[in-house]
C-alpha positions as a Markdown table, in Angstrom:
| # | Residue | x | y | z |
|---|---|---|---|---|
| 1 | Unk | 15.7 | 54.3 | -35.7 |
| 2 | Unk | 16.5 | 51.3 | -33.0 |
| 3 | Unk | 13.4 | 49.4 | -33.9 |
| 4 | Unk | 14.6 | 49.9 | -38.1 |
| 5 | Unk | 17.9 | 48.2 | -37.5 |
| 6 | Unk | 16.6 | 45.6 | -34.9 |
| 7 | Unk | 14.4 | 44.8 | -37.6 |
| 8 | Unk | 17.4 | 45.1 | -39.8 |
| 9 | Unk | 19.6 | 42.5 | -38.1 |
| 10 | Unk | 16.8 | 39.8 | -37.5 |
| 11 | Unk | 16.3 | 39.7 | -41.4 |
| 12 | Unk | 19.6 | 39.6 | -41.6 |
| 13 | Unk | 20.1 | 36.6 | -39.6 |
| 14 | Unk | 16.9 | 35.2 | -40.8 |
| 15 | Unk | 18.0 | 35.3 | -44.8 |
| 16 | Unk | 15.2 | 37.8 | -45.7 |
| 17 | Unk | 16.5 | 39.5 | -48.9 |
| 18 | Unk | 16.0 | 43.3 | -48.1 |
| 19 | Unk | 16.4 | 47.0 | -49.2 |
| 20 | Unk | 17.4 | 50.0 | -47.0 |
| 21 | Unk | 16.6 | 53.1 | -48.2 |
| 22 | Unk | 18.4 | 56.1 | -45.9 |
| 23 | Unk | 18.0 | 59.6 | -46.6 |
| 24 | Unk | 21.4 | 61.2 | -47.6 |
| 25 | Unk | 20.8 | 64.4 | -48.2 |
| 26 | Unk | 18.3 | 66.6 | -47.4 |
| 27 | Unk | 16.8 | 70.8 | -48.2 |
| 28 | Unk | 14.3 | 72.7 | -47.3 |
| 29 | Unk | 11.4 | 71.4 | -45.2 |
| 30 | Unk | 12.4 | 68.2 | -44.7 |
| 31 | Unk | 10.4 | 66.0 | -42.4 |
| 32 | Unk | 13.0 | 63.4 | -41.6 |
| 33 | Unk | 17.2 | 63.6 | -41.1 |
| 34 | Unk | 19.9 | 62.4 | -43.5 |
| 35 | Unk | 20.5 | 58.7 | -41.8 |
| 36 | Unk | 16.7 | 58.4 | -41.3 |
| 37 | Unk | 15.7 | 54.6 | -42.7 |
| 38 | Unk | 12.8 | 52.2 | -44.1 |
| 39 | Unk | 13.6 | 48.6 | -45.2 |
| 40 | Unk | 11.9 | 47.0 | -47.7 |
| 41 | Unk | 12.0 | 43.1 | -47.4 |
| 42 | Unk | 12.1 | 40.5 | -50.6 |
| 43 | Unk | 8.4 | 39.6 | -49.5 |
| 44 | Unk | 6.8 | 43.4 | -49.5 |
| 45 | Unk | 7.1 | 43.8 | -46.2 |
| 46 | Unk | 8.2 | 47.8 | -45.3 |
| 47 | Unk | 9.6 | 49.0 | -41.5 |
| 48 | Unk | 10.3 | 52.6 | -41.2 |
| 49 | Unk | 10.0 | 55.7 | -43.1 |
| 50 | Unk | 12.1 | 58.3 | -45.2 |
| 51 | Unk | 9.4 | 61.0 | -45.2 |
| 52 | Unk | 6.0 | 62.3 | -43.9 |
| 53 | Unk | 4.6 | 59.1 | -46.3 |
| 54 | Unk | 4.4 | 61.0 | -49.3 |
| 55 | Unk | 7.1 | 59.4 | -51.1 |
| 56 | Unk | 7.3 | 55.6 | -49.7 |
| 57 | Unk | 5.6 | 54.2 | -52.8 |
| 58 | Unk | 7.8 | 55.1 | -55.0 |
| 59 | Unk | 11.1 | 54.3 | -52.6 |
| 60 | Unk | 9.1 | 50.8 | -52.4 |
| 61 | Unk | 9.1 | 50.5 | -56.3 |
| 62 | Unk | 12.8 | 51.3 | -56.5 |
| 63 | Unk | 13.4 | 49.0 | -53.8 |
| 64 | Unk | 12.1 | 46.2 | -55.8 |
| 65 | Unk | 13.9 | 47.3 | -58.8 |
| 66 | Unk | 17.2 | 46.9 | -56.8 |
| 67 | Unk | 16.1 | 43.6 | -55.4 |
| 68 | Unk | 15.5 | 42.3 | -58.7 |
| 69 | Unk | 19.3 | 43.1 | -59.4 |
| 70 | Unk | 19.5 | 46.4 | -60.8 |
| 71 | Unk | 22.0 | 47.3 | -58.3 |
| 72 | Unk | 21.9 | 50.5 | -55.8 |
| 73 | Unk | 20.1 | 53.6 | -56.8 |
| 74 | Unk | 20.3 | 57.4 | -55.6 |
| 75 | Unk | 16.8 | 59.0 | -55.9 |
| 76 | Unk | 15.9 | 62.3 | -55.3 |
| 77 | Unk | 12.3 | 63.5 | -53.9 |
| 78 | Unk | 11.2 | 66.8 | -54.0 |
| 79 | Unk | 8.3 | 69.7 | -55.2 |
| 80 | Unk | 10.7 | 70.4 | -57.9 |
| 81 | Unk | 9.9 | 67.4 | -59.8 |
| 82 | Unk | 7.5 | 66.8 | -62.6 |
| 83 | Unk | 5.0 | 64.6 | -60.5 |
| 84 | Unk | 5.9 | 66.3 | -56.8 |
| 85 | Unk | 2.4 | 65.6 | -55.9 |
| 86 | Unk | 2.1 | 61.8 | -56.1 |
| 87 | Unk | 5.6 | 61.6 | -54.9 |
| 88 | Unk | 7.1 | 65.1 | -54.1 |
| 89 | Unk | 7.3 | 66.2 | -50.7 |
| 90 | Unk | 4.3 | 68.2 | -50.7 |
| 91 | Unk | 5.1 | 70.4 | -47.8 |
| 92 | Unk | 8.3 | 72.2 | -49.8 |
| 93 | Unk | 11.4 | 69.8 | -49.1 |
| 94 | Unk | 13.5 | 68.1 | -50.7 |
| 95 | Unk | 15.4 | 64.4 | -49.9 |
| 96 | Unk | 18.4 | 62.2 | -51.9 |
| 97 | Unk | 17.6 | 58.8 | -50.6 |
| 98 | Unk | 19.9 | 55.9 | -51.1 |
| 99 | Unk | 18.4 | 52.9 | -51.8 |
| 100 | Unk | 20.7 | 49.4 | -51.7 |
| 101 | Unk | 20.4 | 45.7 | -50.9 |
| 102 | Unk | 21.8 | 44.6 | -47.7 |
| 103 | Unk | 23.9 | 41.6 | -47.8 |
| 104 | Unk | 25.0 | 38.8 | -45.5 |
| 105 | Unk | 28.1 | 40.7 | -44.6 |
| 106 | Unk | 27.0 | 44.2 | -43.3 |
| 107 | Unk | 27.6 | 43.7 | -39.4 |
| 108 | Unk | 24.0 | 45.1 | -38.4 |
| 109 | Unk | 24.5 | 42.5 | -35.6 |
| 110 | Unk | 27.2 | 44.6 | -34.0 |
| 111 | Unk | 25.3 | 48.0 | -35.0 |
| 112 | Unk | 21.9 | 46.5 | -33.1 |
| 113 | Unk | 23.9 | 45.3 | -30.0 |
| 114 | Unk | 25.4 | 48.7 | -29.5 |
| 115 | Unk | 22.3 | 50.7 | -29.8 |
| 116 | Unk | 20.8 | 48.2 | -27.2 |
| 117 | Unk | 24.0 | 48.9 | -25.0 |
| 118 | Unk | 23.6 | 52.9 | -25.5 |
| 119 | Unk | 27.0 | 53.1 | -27.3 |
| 120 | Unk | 27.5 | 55.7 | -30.1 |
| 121 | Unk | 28.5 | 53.6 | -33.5 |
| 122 | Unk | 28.4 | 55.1 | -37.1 |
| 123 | Unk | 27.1 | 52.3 | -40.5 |
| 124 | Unk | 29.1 | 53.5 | -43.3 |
| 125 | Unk | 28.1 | 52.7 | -46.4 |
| 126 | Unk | 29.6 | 53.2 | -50.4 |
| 127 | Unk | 26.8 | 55.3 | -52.0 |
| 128 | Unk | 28.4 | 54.2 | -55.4 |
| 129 | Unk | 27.9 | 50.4 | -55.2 |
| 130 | Unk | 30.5 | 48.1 | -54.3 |
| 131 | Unk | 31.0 | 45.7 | -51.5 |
| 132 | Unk | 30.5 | 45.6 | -47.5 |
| 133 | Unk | 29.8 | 48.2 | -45.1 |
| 134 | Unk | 31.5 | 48.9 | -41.9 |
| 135 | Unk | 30.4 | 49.7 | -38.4 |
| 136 | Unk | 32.6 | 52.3 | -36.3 |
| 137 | Unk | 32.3 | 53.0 | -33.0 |
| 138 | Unk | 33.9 | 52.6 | -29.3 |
| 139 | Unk | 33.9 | 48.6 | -29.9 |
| 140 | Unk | 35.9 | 48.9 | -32.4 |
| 141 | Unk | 35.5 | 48.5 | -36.1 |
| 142 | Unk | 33.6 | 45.7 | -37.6 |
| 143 | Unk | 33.3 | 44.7 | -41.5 |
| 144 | Unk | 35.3 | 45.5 | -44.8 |
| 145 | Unk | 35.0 | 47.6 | -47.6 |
| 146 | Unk | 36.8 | 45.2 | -49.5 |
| 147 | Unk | 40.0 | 47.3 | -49.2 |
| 148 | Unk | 42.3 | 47.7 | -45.9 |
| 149 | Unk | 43.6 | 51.4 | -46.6 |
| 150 | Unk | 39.9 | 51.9 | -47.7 |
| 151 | Unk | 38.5 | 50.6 | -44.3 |
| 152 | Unk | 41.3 | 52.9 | -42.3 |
| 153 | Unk | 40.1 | 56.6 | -43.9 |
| 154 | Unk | 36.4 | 55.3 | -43.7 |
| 155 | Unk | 36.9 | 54.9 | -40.2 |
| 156 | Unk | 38.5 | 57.7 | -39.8 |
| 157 | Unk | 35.6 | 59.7 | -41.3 |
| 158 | Unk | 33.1 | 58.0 | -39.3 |
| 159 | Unk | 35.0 | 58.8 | -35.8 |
| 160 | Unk | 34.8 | 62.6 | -37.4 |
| 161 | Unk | 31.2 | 62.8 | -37.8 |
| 162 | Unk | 30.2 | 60.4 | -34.9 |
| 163 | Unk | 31.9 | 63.4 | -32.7 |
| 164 | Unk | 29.9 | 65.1 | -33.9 |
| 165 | Unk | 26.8 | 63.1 | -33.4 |
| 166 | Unk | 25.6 | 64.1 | -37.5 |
| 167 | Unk | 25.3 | 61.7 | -40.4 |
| 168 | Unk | 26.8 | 63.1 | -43.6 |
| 169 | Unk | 28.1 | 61.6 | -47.1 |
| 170 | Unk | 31.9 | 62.0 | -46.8 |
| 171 | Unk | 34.5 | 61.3 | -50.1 |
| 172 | Unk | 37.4 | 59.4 | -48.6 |
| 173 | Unk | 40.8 | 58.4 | -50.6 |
| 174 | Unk | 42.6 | 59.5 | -53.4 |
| 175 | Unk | 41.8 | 59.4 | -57.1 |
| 176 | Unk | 44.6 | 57.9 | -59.2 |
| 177 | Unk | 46.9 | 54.9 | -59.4 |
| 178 | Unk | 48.7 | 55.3 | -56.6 |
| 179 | Unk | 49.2 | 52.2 | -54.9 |
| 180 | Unk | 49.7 | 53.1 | -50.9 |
| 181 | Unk | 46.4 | 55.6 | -51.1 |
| 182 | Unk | 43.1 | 54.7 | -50.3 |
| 183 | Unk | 41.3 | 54.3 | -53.4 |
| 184 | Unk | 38.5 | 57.6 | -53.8 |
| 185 | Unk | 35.0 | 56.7 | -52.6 |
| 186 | Unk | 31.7 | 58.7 | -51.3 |
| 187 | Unk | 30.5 | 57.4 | -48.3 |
| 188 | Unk | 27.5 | 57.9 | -46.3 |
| 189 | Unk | 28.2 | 58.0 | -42.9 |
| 190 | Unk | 25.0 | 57.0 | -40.5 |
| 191 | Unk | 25.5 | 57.6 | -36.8 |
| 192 | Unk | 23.5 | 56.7 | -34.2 |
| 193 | Unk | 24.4 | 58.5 | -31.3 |
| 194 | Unk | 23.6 | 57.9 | -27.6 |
| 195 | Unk | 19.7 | 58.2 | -26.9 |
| 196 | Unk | 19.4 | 61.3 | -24.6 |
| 197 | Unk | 18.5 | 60.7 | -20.9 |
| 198 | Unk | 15.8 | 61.8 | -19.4 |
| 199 | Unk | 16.0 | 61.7 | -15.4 |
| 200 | Unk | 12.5 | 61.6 | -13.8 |
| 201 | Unk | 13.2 | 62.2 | -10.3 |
| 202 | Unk | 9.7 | 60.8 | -8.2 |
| 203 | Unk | 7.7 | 57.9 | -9.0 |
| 204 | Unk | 4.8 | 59.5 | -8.8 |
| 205 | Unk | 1.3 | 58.9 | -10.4 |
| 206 | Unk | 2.1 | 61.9 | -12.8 |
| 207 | Unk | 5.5 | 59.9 | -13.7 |
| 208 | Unk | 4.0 | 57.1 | -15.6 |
| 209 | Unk | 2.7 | 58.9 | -18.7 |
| 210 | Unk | 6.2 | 60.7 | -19.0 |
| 211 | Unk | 7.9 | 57.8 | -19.0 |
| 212 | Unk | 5.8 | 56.6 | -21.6 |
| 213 | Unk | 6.4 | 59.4 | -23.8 |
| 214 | Unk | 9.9 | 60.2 | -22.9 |
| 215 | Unk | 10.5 | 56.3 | -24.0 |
| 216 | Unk | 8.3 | 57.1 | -27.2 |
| 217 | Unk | 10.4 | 59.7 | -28.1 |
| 218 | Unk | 14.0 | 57.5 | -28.1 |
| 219 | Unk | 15.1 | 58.7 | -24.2 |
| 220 | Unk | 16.7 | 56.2 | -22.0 |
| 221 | Unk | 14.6 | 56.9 | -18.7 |
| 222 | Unk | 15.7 | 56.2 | -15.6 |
| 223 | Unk | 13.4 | 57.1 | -12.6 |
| 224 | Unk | 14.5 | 57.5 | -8.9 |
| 225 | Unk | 12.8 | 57.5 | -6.1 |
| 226 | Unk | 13.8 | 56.4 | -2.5 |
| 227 | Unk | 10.4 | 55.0 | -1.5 |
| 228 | Unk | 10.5 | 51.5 | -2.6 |
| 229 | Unk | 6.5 | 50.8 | -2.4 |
| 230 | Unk | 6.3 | 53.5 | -5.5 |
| 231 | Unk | 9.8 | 52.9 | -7.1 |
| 232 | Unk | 8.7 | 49.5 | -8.7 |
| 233 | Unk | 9.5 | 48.1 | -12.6 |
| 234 | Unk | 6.0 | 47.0 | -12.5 |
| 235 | Unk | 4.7 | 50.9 | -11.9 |
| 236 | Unk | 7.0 | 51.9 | -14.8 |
| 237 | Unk | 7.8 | 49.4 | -17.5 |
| 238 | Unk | 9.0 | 51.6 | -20.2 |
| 239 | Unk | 11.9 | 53.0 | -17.9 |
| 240 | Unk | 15.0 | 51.2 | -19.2 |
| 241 | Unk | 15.8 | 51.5 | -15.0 |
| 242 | Unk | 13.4 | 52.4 | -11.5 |
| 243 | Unk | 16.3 | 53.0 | -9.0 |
| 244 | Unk | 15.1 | 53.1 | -5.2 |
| 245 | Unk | 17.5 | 56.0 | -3.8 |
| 246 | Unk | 17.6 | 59.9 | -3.2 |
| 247 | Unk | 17.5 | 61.1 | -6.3 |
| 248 | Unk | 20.6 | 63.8 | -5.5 |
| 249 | Unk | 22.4 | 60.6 | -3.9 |
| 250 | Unk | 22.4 | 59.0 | -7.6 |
| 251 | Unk | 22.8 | 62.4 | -9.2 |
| 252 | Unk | 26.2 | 62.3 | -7.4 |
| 253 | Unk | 27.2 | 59.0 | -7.9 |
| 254 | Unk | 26.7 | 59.4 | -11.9 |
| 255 | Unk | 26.8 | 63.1 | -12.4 |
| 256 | Unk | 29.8 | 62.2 | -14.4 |
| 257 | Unk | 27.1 | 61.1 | -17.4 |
| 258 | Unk | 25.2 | 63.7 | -17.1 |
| 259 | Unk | 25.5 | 66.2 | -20.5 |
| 260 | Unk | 23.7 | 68.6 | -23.0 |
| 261 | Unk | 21.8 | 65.3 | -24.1 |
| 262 | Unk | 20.3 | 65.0 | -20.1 |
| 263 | Unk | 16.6 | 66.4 | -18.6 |
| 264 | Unk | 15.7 | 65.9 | -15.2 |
| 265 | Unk | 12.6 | 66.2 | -14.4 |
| 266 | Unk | 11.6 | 66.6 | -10.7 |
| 267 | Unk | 8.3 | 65.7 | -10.0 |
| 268 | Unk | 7.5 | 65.1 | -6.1 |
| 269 | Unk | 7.1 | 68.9 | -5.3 |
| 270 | Unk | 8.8 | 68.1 | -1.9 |
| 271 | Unk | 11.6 | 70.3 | -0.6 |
| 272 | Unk | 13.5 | 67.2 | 0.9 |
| 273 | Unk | 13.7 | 65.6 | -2.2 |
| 274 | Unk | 13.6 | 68.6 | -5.1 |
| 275 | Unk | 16.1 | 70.6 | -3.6 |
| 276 | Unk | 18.9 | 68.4 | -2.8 |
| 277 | Unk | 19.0 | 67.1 | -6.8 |
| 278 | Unk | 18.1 | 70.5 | -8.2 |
| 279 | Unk | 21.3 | 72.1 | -6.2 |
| 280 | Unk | 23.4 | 69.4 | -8.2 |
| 281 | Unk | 21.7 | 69.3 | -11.7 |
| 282 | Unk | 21.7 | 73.4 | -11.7 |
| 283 | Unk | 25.5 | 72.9 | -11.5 |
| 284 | Unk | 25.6 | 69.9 | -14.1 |
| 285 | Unk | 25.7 | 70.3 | -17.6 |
| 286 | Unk | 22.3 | 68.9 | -18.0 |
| 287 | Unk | 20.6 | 70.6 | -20.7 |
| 288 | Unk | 17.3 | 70.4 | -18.9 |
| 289 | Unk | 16.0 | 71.2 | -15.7 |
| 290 | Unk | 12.8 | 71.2 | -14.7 |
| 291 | Unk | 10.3 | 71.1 | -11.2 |
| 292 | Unk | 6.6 | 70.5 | -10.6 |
| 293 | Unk | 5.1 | 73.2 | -8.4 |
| 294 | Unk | 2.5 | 75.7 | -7.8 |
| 295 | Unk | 3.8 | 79.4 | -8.5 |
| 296 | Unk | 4.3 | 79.7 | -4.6 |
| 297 | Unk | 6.0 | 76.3 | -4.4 |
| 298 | Unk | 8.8 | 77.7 | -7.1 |
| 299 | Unk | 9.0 | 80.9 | -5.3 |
| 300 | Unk | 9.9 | 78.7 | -1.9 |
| 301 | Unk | 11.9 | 76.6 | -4.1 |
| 302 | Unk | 14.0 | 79.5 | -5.3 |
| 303 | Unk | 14.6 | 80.8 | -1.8 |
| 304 | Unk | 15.6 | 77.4 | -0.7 |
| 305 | Unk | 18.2 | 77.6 | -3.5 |
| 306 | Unk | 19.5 | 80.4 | -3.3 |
| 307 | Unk | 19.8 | 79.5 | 0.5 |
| 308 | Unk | 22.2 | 76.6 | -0.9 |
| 309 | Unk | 24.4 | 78.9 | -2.7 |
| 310 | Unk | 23.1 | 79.1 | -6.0 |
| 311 | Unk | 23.7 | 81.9 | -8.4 |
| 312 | Unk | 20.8 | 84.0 | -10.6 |
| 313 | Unk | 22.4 | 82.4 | -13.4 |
| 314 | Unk | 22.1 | 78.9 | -12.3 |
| 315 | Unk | 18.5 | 79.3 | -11.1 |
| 316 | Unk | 17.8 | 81.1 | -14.3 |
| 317 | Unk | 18.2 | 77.3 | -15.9 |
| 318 | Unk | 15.0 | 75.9 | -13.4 |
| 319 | Unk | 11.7 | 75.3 | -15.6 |
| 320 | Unk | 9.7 | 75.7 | -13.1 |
| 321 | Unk | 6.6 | 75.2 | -13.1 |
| 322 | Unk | 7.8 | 72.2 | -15.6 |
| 323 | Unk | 6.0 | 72.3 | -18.9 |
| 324 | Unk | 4.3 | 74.5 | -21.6 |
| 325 | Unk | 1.0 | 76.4 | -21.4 |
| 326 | Unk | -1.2 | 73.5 | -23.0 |
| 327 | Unk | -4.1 | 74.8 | -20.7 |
| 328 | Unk | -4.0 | 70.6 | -19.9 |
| 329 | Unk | -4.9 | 69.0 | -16.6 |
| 330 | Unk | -4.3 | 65.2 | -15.0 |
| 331 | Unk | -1.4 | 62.7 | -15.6 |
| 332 | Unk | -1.4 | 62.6 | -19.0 |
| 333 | Unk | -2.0 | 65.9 | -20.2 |
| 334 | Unk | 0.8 | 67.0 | -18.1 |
| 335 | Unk | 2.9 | 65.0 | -19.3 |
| 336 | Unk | 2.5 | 66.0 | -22.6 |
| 337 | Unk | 3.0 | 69.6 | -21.6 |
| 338 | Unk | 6.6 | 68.8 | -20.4 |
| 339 | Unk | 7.3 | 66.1 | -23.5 |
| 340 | Unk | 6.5 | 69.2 | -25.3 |
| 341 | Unk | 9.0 | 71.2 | -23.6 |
| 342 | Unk | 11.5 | 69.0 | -23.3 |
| 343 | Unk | 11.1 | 68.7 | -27.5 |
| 344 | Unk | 11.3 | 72.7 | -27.6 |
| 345 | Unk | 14.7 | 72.7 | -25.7 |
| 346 | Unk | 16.4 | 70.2 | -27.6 |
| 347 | Unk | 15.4 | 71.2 | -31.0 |
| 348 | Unk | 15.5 | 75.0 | -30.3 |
| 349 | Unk | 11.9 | 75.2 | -30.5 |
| 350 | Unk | 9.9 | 78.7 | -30.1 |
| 351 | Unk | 6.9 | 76.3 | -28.3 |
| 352 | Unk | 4.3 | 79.1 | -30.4 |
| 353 | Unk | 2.2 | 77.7 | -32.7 |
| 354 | Unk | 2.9 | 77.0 | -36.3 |
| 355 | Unk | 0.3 | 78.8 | -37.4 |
| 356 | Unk | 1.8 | 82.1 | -36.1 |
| 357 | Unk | 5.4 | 81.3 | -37.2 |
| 358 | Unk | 6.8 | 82.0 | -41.0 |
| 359 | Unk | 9.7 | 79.9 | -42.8 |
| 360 | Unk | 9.9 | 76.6 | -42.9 |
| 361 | Unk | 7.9 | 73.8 | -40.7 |
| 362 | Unk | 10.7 | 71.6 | -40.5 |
| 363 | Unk | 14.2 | 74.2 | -39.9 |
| 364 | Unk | 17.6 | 72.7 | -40.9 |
């Protein structure tokens, strides 16, 4: 979504005339989340996507439609309607996209800048019409509603679901004429959370395809190493950082930002560096941990551990060897095998093909 409200903010500043379309609501087999975006510029142009591509033509016709002044529409894609095939969401879902022009005033400056600083912010936005938007986050709020007490409970709706880390439509105020109550509005509340971290501890030749996925898939990758002929920004240019240390030495020093949303990924199959940073990101609340090895190389590695004082519990965290059973060999392949992983852990994955599974491709 970075590259969407990049994209975003440069029309913006630029005095494209635009559409954003965001998914709002979503059932079944959906292939994207509600807060998902495309834009769709004055000019044709289109930047993202609200579904697998089976419904962008007709978003792109209703974009022009509210270009052309017919104000902000709520449209709903799905199998169940009359024409699901050249439309619908062929593979059983359902979305509710909102679909509005962007004006001069929605601070997608301030939304861009914190994404590019890795700090959480929320783009709410009336689903009803009406003016502004508003961006919430830890710098603060930025924008107008059009209405103070308005602007106070959207904010304090967006704070709600960016704890969360979930975009959601939210109805904020009061209905009737009561003068000190926010007036009653539906919001949709888009939040862009913190890009989770992915850790590659090794700057190794099997560390340069990983960092180009782990990038690819929206991580911010750092990757440590404490030889500085291997730990170079030219080796890795998709790492947002190459840091020439021990890895457990900078595990310590930032274990504080270490969370659920964190994989480390130790790569140099070396007891003098893989143990020292496993010990600490066993004990961390990283929600991924995993080694390169043989078989025999995790067995040593275990003993080693459990030399260090580590329970069965903690070691029972260790991926090791790192990856799923692709049957893949060499750099790349590998590194696909523990992308694949990593994917499987976050989103609570089985890792068995879909051919073999029942229910839904995409699961709420």
């Amino acid at each position: 979504m970075r590259h969407v409200i990049d994209q975003a903010a440069a029309w913006q500043a630029s005095t494209t005339r635009f559409a954003m379309a965001t998914v709002v609501h979503t059932w079944g087999s959906a292939p994207h989340a509600a807060g998902t975006s495309m834009l769709v510029a004055e000019d044709g142009r289109v930047v993202g996507s609200v579904s697998g591509g089976c419904v962008e033509a007709a978003v792109c016709a209703v974009a022009e439609d509210v270009l052309a002044g017919a104000g902000p529409a709520r449209e709903t894609y799905g199998v169940s309607d009359d024409d699901a095939f050249s439309v619908g969401l062929t593979c059983g879902g359902t979305i509710e996209v909102l679909i509005r022009e962007v004006t001069a005033a929605a601070p997608l400056a301030r939304v861009a800048a914190d994404l590019a600083a890795h700090v959480p912010v929320a783009l709410v936005t009336p689903t009803e019409g009406g003016p502004g938007s508003l961006a919430v986050g830890d710098s603060g709020v930025s924008g107008s509603l059009g209405d103070a007490r308005l602007d106070r409970a959207a904010a304090q709706a967006a704070e709600a679901l960016l704890a969360r880390g979930t975009s959601g439509l939210v109805r904020v105020g009061e209905p009737g004429p009561d003068p000190s109550c926010a007036p009653e509005r539906e919001l949709f509340v888009q939040v862009f959370g913190a890009p989770p971290h992915l850790l590659v501890c090794g700057a190794v030749e099997f560390a340069r395809p990983l960092v180009r996925i782990g990038a690819l898939l929206g991580h911010r990758v750092t990757v440590c190493d404490a030889r500085p002929v291997f730990a170079t920004a030219a080796r890795f240019p998709e790492a947002h950082e190459v840091v020439v240390d021990w890895p457990h030495r900078w595990f310590a020093a930032h274990e504080d930002q270490v969370d659920a949303a964190t994989a480390v990924c130790v790569l140099t199959h070396d007891a003098r560096f893989d143990v020292p940073v496993l010990e600490l990101a066993l004990r961390s609340r990283a929600g991924y941990v995993g080694a390169m090895g043989s078989r025999r190389t995790h067995e040593d590695r275990l003993a080693r551990l459990r030399s260090a004082g580590l329970g069965e519990a903690e070691l029972a965290r260790l991926r090791s060897p790192i990856g799923l059973d692709l049957g893949g060999r060499g750099p790349e392949e590998t590194a696909v095998s523990i992308a694949a992983e990593l994917i499987a852990v976050r989103r609570g994955g089985s890792g068995r093909a879909l051919s073999g599974l029942a229910g839904p491709v995409h699961a709420s």
